[in-house]
C-alpha positions, 0 to 999 in steps of 0.5 A: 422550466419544462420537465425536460430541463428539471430531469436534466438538471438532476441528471447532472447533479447525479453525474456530479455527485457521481464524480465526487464519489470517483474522486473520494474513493480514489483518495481513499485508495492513495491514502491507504497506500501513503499508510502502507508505504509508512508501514514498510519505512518503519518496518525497514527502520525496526529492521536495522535497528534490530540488525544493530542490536544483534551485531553489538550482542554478537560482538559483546559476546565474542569479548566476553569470551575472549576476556574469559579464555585470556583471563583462564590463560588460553591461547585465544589465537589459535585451535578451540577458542578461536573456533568458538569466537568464529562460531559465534560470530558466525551464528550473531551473522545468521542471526543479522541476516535472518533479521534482514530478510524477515524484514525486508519481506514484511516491507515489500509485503506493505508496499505491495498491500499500498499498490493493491489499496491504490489500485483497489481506490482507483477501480472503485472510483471509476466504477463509482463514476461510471454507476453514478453517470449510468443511474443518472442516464437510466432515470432521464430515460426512464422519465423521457424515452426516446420516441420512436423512429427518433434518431438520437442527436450526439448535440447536447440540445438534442438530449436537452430538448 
């Protein structure tokens, strides 16, 4: 085996091993988003549940203070008591829909978080990729330089020698 051929067979186990680092940090940066995107699906999930919450504490309210007014023997149908019902049943609404839009941030939050982590992955895979090949070239020509007045050959037996 001449130097030419061992140099190249470590350059191509440099490219290769540059490669494989691409691809791990591309997996990384889909992994991280596979976990943001669960993060936003259960942000979601916590968000309804806790919509639901509200609602049934709203409404129990609101008959608690039915049962009251009718057990004190107040029209409940009409003038003060009714607009107590109607406020509170609008505050239990303001609070249902503060819930949904706190919610609905912090998932798109995550779901963005996973798009920059993907993308994060895939630049750092190609600049793993394109350093490794880069590195691996640099050292071939380092060990065997051109020689001068030279024209390089595109062939793979040109650069193989």
């Amino acid at each position: 085996m001449t130097p030419q051929q061992g140099a190249t067979g470590f350059m191509g186990i440099g490219m290769l091993s540059s490669l494989f680092g691409g691809i791990s940090q591309y997996k990384e940066g889909q992994a991280e988003k596979s976990a943001y995107d669960y993060n936003a699906d259960i942000t979601l999930q916590n968000m309804r549940a806790q919509m639901v919450a509200s609602q049934e504490k709203y409404s129990q309210l609101v008959g608690r203070q039915a049962s009251s007014y009718a057990r004190a023997g107040v029209d409940i149908a009409s003038g003060s008591p009714l607009l107590m019902m109607a406020a509170t049943a609008g505050r239990g609404g303001q609070e249902a829909e503060q819930i949904e839009q706190a919610g609905t941030e912090e998932a798109a939050l995550q779901q963005y978080y996973g798009r920059i982590a993907a993308w994060k992955g895939t630049l750092s895979s190609v600049g793993d990729f394109l350093g490794g090949m880069t590195g691996s070239l640099s050292n071939y020509y380092k060990m065997f330089p051109p020689t001068p007045g030279a024209t390089p050959s595109a062939s793979p037996e040109g650069v193989m020698g």
